[in-house]
DSSP file (Angstrom, degrees, kcal/mol; ACC not computed):
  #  RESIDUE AA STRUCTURE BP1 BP2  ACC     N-H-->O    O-->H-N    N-H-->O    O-->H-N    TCO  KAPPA ALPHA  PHI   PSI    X-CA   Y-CA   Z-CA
    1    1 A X              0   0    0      0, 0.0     2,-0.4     0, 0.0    27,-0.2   0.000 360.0 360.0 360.0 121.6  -12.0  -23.9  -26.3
    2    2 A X        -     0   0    0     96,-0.1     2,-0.5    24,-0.1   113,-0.2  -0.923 360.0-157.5-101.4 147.8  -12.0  -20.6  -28.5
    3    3 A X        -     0   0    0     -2,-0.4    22,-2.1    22,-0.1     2,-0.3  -0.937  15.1-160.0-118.4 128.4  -13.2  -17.3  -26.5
    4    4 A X  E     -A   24   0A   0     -2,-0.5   113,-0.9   111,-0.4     2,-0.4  -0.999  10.6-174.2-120.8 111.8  -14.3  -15.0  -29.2
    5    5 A X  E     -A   23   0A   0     18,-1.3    18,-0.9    -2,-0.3     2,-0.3  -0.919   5.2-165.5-102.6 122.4  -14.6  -10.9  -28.4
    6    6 A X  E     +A   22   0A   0     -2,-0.4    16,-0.3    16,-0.2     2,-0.2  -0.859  16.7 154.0-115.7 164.5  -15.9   -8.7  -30.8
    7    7 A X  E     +A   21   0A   0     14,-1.0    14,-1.5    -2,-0.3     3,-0.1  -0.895  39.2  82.3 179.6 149.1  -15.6   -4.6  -30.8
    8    8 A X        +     0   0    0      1,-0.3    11,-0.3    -2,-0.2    12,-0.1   0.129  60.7 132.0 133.7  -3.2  -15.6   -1.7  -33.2
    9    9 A X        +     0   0    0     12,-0.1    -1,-0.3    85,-0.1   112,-0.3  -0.125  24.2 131.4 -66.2 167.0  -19.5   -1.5  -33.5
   10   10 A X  E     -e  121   0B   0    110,-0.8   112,-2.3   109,-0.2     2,-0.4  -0.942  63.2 -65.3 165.2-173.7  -21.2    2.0  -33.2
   11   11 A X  E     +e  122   0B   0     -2,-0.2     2,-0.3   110,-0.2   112,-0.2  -0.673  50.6 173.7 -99.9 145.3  -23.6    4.2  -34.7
   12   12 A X        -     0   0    0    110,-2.0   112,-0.3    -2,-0.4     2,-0.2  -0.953  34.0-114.9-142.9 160.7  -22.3    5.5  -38.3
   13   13 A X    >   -     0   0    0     -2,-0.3     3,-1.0   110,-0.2   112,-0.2  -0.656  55.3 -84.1 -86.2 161.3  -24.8    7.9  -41.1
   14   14 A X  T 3  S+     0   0    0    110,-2.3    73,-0.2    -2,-0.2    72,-0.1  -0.304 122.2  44.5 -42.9 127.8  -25.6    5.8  -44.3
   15   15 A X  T 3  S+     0   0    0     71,-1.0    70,-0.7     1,-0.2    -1,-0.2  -0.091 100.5 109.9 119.1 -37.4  -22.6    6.1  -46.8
   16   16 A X    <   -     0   0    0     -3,-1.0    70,-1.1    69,-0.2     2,-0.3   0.565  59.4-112.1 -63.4-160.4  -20.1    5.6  -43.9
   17   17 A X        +     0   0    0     67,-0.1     2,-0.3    68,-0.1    67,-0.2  -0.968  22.3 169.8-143.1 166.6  -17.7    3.2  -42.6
   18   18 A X        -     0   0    0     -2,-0.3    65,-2.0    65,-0.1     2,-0.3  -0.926  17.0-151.4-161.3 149.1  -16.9    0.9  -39.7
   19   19 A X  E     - B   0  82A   0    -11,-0.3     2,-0.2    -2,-0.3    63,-0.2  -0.940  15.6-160.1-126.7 111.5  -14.2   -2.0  -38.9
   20   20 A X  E     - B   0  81A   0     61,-1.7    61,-1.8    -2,-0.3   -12,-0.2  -0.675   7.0-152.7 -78.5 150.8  -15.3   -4.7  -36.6
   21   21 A X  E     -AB   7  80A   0    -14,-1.5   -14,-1.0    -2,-0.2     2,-0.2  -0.790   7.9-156.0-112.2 159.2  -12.6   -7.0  -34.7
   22   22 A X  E     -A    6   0A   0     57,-1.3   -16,-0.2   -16,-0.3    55,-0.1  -0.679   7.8-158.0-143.9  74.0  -12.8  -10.2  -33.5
   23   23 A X  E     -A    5   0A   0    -18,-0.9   -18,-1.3    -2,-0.2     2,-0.3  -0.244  15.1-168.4 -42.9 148.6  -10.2  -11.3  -30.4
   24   24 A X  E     -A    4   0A   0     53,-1.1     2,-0.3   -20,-0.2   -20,-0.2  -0.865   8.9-165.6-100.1 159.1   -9.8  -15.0  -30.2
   25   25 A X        +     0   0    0    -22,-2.1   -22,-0.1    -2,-0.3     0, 0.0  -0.403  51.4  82.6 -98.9 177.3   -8.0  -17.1  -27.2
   26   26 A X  S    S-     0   0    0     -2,-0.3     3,-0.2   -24,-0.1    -2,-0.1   0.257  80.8-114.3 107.3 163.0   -7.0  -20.5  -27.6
   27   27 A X  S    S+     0   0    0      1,-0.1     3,-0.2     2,-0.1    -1,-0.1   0.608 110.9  68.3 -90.8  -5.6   -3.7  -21.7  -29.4
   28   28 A X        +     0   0    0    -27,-0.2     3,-0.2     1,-0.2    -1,-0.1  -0.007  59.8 111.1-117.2  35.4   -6.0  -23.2  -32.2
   29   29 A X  S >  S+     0   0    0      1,-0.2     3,-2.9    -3,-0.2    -1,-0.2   0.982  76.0  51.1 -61.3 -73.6   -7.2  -20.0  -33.5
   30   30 A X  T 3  S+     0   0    0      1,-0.3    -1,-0.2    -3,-0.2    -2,-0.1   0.648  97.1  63.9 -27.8 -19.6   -5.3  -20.6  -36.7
   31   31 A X  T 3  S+     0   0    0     -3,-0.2    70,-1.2    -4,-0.1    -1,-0.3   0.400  93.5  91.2-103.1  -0.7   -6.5  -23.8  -37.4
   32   32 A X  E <   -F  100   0B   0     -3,-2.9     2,-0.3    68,-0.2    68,-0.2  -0.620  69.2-127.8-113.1 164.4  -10.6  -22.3  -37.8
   33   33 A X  E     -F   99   0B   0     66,-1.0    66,-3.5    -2,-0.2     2,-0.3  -0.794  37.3-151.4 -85.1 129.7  -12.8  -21.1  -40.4
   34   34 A X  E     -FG  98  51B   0     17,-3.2    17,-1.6    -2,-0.3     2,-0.3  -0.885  13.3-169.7-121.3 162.1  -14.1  -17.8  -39.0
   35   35 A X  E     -FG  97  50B   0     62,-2.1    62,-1.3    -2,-0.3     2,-0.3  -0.772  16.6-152.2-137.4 174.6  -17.4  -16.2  -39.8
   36   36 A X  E     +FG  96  49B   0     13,-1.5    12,-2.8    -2,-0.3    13,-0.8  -0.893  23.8 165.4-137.5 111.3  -19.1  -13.2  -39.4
   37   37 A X  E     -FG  95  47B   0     58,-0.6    58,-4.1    10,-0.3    10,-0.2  -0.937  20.2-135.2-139.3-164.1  -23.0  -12.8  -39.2
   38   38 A X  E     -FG  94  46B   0      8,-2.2     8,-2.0    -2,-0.3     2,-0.3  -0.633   7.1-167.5-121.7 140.2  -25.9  -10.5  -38.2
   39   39 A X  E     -FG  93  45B   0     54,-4.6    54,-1.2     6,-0.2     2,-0.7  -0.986  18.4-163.9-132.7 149.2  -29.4  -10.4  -36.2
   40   40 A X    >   -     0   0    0      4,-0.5     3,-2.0    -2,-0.3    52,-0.1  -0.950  46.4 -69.9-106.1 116.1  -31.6   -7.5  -36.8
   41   41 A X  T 3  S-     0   0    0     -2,-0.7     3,-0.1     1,-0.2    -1,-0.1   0.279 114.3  -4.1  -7.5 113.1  -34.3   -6.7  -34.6
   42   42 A X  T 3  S+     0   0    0      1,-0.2     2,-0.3    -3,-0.0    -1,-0.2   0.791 110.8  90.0  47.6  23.0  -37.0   -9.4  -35.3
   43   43 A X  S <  S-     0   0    0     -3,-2.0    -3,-0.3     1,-0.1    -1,-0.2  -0.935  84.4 -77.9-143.2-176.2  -35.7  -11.1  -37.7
   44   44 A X        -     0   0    0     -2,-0.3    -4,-0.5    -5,-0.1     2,-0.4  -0.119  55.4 -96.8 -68.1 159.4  -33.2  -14.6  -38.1
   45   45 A X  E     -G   39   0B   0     -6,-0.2     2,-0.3    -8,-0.0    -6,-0.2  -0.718  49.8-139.2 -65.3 143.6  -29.3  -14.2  -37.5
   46   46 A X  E     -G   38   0B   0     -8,-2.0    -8,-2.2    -2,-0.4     2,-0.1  -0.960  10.1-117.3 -70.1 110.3  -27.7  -13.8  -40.9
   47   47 A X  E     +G   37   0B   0     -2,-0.3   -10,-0.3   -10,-0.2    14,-0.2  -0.340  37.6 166.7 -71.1 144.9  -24.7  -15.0  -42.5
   48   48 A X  E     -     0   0B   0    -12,-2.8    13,-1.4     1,-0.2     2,-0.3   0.706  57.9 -27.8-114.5 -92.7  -22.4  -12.0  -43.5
   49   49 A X  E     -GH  36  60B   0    -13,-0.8   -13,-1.5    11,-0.2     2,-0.3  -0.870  50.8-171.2-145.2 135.8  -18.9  -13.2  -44.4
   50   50 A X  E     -GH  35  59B   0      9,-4.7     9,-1.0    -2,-0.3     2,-0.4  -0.838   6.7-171.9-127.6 178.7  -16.7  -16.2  -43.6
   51   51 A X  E     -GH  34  58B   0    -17,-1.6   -17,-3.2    53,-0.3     7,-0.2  -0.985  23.5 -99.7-169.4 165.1  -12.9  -16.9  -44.5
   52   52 A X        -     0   0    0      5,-1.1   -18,-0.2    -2,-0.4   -19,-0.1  -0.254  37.8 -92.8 -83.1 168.9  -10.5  -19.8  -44.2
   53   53 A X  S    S+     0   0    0      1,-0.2   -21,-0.2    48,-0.1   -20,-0.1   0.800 127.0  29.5 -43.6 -57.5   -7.8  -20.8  -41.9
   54   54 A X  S    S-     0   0    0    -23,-0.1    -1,-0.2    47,-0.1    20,-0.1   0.656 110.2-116.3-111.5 -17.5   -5.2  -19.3  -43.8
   55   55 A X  S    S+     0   0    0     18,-0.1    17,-0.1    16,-0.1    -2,-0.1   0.416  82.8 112.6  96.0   7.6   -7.3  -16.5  -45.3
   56   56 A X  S    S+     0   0    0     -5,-0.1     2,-0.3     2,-0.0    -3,-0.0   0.695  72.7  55.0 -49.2 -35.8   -6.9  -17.5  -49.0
   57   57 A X        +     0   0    0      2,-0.0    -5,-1.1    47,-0.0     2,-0.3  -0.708  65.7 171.8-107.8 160.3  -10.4  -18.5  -49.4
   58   58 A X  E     -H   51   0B   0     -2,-0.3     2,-0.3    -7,-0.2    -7,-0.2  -0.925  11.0-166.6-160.9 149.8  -13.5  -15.8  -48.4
   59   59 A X  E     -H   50   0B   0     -9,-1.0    -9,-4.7    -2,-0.3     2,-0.3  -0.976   9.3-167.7-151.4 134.2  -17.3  -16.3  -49.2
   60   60 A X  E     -H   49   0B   0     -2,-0.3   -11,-0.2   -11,-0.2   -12,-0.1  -0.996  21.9-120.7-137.3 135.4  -19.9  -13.1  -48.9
   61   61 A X    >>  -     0   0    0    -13,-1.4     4,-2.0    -2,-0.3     3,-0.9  -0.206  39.6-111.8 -56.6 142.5  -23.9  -13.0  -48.8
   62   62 A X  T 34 S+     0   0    0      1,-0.2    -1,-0.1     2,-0.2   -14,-0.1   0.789 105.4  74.8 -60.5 -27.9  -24.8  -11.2  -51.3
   63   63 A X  T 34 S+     0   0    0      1,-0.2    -1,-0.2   -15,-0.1   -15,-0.1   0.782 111.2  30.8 -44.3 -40.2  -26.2   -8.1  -49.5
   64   64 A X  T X> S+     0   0    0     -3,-0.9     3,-3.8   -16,-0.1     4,-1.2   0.484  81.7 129.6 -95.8 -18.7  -22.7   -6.9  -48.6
   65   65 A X  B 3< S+c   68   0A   0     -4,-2.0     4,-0.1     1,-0.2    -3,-0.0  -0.300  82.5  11.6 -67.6 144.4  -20.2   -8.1  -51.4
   66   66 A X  T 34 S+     0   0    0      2,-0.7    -1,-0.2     1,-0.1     3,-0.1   0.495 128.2  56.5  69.7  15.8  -18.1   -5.4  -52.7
   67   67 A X  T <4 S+     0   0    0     -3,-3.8    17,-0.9     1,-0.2    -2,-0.2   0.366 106.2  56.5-121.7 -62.9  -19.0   -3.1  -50.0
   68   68 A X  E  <  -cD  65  83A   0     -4,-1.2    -2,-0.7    15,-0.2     2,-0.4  -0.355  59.9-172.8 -67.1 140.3  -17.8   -5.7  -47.0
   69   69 A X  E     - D   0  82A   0     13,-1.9    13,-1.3    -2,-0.1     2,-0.4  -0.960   6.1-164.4-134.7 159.5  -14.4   -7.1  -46.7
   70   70 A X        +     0   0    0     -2,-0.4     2,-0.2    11,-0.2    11,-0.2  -0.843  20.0 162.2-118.3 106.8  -13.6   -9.8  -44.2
   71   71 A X        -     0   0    0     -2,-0.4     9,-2.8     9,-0.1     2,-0.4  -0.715  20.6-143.5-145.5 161.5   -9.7  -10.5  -43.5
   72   72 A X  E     -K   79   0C   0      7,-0.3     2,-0.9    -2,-0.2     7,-0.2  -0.958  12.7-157.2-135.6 134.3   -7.4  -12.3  -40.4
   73   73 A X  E  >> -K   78   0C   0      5,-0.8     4,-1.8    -2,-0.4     5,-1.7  -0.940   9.6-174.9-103.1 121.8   -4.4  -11.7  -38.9
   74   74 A X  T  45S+     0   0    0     -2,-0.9    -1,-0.2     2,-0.2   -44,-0.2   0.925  90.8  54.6 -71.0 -37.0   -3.4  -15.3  -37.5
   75   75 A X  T  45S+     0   0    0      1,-0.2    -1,-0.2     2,-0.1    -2,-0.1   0.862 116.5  46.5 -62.6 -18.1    0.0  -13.7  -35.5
   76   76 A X  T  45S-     0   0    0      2,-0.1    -2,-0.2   -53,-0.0    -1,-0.2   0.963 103.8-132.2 -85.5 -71.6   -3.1  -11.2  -33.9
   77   77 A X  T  <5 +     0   0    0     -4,-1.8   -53,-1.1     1,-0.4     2,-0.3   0.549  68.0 138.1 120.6  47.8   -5.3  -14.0  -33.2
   78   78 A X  E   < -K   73   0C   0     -5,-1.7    -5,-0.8   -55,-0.2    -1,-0.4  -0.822  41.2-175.1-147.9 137.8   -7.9  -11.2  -35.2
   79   79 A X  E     -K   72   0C   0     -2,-0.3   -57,-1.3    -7,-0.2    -7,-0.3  -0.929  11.0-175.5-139.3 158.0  -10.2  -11.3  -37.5
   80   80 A X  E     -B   21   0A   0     -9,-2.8   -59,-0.2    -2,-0.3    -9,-0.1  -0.767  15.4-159.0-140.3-180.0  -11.8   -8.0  -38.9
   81   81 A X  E     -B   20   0A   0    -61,-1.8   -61,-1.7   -11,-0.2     2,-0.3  -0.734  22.7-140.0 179.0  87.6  -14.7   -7.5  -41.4
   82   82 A X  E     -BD  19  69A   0    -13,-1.3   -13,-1.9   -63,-0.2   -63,-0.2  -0.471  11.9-153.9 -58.3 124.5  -14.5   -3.6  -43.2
   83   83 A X  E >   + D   0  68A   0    -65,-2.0     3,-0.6    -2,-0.3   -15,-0.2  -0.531  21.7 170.7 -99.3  50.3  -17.8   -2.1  -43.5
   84   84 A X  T 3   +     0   0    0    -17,-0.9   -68,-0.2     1,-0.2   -67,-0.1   0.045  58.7  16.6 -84.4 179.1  -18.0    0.4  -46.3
   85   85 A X  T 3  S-     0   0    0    -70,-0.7    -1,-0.2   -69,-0.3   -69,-0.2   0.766  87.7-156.3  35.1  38.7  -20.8    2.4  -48.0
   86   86 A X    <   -     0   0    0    -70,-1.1   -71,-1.0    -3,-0.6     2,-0.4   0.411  11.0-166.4 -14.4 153.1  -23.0    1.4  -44.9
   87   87 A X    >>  -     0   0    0    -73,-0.2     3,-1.0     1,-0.1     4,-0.5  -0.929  31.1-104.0-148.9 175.3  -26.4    1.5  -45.6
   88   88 A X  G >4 S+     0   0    0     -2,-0.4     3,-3.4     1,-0.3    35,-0.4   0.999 121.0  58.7 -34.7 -70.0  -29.9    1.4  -42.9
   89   89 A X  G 34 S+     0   0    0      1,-0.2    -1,-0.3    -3,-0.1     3,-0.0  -0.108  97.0  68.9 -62.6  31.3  -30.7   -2.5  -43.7
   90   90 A X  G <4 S+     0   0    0     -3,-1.0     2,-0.4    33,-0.1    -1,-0.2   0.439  71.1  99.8-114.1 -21.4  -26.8   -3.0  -42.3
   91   91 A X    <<  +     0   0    0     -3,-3.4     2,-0.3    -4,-0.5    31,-0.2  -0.527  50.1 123.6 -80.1 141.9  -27.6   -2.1  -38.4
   92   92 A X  E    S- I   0 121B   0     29,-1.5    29,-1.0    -2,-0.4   -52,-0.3  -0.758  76.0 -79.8-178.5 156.8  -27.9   -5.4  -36.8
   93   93 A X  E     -FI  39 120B   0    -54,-1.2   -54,-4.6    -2,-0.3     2,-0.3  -0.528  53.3-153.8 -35.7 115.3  -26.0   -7.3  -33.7
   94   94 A X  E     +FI  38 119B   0     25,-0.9    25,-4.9    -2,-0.3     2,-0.3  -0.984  18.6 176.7-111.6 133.1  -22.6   -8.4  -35.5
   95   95 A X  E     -F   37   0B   0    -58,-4.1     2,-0.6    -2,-0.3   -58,-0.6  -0.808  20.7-140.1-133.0-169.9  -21.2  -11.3  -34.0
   96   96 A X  E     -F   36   0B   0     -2,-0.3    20,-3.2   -60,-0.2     2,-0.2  -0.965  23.6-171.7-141.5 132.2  -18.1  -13.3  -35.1
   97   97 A X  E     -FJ  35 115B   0    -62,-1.3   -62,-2.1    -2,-0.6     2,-0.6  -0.989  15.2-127.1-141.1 161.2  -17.9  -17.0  -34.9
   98   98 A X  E     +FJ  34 114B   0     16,-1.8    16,-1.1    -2,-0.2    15,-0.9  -0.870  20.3 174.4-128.2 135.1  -15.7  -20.0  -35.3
   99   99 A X  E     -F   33   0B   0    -66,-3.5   -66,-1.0    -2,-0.6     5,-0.2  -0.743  43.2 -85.7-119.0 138.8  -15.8  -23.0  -37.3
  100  100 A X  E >   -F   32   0B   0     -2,-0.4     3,-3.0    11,-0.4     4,-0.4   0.065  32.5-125.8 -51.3 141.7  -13.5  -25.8  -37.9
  101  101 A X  G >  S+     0   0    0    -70,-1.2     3,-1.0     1,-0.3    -1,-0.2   0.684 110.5  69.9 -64.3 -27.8  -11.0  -25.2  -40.8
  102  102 A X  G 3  S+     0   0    0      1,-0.2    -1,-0.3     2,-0.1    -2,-0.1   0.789 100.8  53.8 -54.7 -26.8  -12.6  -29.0  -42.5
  103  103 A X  G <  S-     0   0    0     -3,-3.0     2,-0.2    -4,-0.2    -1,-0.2   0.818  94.7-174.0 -77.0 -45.3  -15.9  -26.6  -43.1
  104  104 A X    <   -     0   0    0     -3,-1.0   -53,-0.3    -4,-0.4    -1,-0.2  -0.459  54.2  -3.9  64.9-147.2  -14.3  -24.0  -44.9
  105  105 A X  S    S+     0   0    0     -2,-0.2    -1,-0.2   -55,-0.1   -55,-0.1   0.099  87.6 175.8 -90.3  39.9  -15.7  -21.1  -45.9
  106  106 A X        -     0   0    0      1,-0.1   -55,-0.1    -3,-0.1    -2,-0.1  -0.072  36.1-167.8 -51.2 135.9  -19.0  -22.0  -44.7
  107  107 A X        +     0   0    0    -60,-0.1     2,-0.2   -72,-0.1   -60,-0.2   0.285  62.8 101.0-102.7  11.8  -22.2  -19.9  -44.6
  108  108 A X        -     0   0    0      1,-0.1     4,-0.2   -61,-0.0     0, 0.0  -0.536  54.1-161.1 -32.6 116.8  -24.2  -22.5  -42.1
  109  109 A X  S    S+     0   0    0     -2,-0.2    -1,-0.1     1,-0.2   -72,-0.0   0.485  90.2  71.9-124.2  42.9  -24.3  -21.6  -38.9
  110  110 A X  S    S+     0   0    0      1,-0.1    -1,-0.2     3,-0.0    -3,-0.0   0.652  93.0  69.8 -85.7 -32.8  -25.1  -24.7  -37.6
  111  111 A X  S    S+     0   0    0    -12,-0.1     2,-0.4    -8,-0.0   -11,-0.4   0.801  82.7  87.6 -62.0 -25.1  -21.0  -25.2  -38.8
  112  112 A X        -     0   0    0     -4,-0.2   -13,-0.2     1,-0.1   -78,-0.0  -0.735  52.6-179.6-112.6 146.6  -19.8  -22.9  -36.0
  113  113 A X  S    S+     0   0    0    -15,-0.9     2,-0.3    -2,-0.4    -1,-0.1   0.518  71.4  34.7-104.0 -30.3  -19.1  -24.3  -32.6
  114  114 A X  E    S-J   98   0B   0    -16,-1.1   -16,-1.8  -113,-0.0     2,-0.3  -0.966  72.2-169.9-140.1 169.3  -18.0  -21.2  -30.4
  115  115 A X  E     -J   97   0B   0     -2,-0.3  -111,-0.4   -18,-0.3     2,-0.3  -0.929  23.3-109.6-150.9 144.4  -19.7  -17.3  -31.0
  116  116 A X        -     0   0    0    -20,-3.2  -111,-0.2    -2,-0.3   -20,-0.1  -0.621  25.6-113.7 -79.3 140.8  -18.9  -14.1  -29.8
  117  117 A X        -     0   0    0   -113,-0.9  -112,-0.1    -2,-0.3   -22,-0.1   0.772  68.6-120.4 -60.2 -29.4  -21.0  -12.0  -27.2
  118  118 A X        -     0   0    0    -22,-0.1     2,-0.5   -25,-0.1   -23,-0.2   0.453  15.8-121.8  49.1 153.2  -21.8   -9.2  -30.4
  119  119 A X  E     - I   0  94B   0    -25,-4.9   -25,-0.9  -112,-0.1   -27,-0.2  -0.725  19.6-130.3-104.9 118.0  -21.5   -5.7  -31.4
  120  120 A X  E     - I   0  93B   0     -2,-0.5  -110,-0.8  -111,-0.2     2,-0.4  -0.360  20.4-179.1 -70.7 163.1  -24.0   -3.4  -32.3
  121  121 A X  E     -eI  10  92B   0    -29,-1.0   -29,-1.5  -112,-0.3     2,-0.3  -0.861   3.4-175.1-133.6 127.7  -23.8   -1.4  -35.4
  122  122 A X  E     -e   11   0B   0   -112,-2.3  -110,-2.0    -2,-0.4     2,-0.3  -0.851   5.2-166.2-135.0 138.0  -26.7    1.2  -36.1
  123  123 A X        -     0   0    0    -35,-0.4     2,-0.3    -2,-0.3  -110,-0.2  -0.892   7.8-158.3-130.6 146.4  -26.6    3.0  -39.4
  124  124 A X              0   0    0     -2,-0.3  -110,-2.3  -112,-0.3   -36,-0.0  -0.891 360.0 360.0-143.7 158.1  -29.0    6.1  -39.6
  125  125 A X              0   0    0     -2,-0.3    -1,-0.1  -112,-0.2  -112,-0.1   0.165 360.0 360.0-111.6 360.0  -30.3    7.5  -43.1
C-alpha cells in the first residue's frame, strides 16, 4: 500500500510560480513510477508529468514542457513538480499518483494504482 499526500497548491497571478509536493508512506516508494496529473473544472483529468523510479527518466504533456519540472527525492519519500511561468489554462485539481517502476514513465492513467487526495491551484490573469 502507498498513501500519497499532496500540498503546495494555492492561488498564484499568471507569470508566477508554485512547487507542489507529494508525501508517500510505504517502504516501496522507491521502487514506483510517479506521476503528476490535472482535472479542471468540467473537463477529463490530465496527464501532467511522470518520472522513474530512480528519477533518470521524465516524460511531460506538452502543455507544460519547459515551463514544468517534475523531480523525487527517494531518502524524502517526495516527489515535487515546479510550476513556472503559470498561466490561466494551468488552474486545475493537481493530484500525484503512483505507478509501478515496470510502467515507466507512463502518461496512462489507467497505469497508476494508488492517487493522492489533490491540490488546488488557481492561476488568475
Amino acid at each position: 500500500q502507498v498513501q500519497l499526500v499532496e500540498s503546495g497548491g494555492g492561488l498564484v497571478q499568471a507569470g508566477g510560480s508554485l512547487r507542489l509536493s507529494c508525501a508517500a508512506s510505504g517502504r516501496t516508494f522507491s521502487s514506483t513510477s510517479m506521476g503528476w496529473f490535472r482535472q479542471a473544472p468540467g473537463k477529463e483529468r490530465e496527464f501532467v508529468a511522470a518520472i522513474s523510479r530512480s528519477g533518470s527518466n521524465t516524460n511531460y504533456a506538452g502543455s507544460v514542457k519547459g515551463r514544468f519540472t517534475i523531480s523525487r527525492d527517494n531518502a524524502k519519500n517526495t516527489v515535487y513538480l515546479q510550476m513556472n511561468s503559470l498561466k490561466p489554462e494551468d488552474t486545475a485539481v493537481y493530484y500525484c499518483a503512483a505507478a509501478p517502476a515496470r510502467l515507466g514513465v507512463t502518461l496512462s492513467a489507467a497505469g497508476y494504482n494508488y492517487w493522492g487526495q489533490g491540490t488546488q491551484v488557481t492561476v488568475s490573469s
